[in-house]
Every structure is written in structure tokens, then in C-alpha cells.
Phi, psi and omega in degrees: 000129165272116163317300240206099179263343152329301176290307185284021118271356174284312165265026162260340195108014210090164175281355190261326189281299166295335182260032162260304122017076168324338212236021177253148179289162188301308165352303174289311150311341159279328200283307196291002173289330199247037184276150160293358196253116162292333181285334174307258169352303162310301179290303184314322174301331187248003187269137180271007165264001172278162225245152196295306176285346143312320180269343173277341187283327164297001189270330183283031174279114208273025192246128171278348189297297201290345170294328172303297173282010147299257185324000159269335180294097175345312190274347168334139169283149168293332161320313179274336167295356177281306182305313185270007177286335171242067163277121179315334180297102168311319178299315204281333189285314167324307179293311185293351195295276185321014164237125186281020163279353190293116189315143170324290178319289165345322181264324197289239178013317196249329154285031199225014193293178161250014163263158165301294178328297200286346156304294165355249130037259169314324153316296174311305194279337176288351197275332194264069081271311129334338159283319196271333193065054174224359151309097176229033194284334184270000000 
């Protein structure tokens, strides 16, 4: 456990250098959810070493750039990419479009969206899961 999580990212390199950093502890990566640095946050988010419950504490984030990088993060749950598949953010609806963990219904759903893109988007990623045979919504 780090006592001084201030101190261990300060001798670290910062906070944009640590939430970027795989090799930063989960610990630390929970501490850097609640930086007032919206860019912080965002890296912490795209980092594929934040611990599952971080990034779900992140999906209620009220900046949508970092609900973007939620929904971009491989390790995201589908349960929290469902929440952020009905996001008023179009960016935020594109990125959950685009992650194939994102639940079946959900890419269903979002390819029936009213922005284009994001129609796209879904349309794209079911088709490259099918292609993979990893599509089993029908």
C-alpha cells in the first residue's frame, strides 16, 4: 500500500506521466480517477492497467472526453459500456460503438442510432466480429 500517493507520483514523473505508465500501481491509478486534470483522468482511463472498478467509477464522469476514453478501454465491463452506449455524447456513443466488448444488443441498438457516425461505427464493428465469428446476436 502506498501511504503518500502525491509523493509516489511526484517521483514518478507526474500525474499525465503516471496515468499513462502500465507500470503504474492500480492503487495509484484509483487515486489519479479523482484528479481535477480532465487529461489526467483520460489517460487513466485509456490506460489498459486501471484496475475494472476504476474505470467503472469513470464511466459517471461528468467530462464525456474521459466517458470516451471509458469506452475505449479494452478492459471496460460490458455492463458499463451498455451505460455509456446511451450517452447523450455522440463521441462518447462512437467510442462504445467501436469496442467489441461492447454487448450485442447494444451495437444493435446503436446501429439504428440518429447520428451517422455512430451508425457507422456499429455497423463496422459487427461486421469485423463476424468476420472473426465472434458475432452471435441473431
Amino acid at each position: 500500500m502506498i501511504l503518500y500517493p502525491r509523493i509516489w507520483i511526484a517521483a514518478h514523473g507526474g500525474p499525465k506521466t503516471v496515468a499513462m505508465s502500465s507500470d503504474t500501481p492500480p492503487a495509484i491509478l484509483w487515486f489519479l480517477t479523482k484528479s481535477p486534470i480532465n487529461m489526467v483522468r483520460v489517460d487513466v482511463a485509456l490506460n489498459p492497467s486501471t484496475p475494472k472498478e476504476a474505470l467503472h467509477d469513470l464511466v459517471s464522469d461528468k467530462e464525456s472526453m474521459v466517458q470516451a476514453a471509458v469506452a475505449q478501454n479494452i478492459r471496460t465491463d460490458p455492463a458499463d459500456l451498455a451505460v455509456l452506449a446511451q450517452s447523450k455524447s455522440t463521441t462518447v456513443r462512437v467510442r462504445t460503438a467501436e469496442n467489441s466488448r461492447t454487448p450485442a444488443d447494444m451495437l444493435l441498438q446503436l446501429q439504428g442510432d440518429g447520428e451517422f457516425l455512430v451508425r457507422r461505427t456499429a455497423a463496422t464493428t459487427i461486421r469485423q466480429l463476424r468476420r472473426r465469428g465472434l458475432w452471435n446476436a441473431e
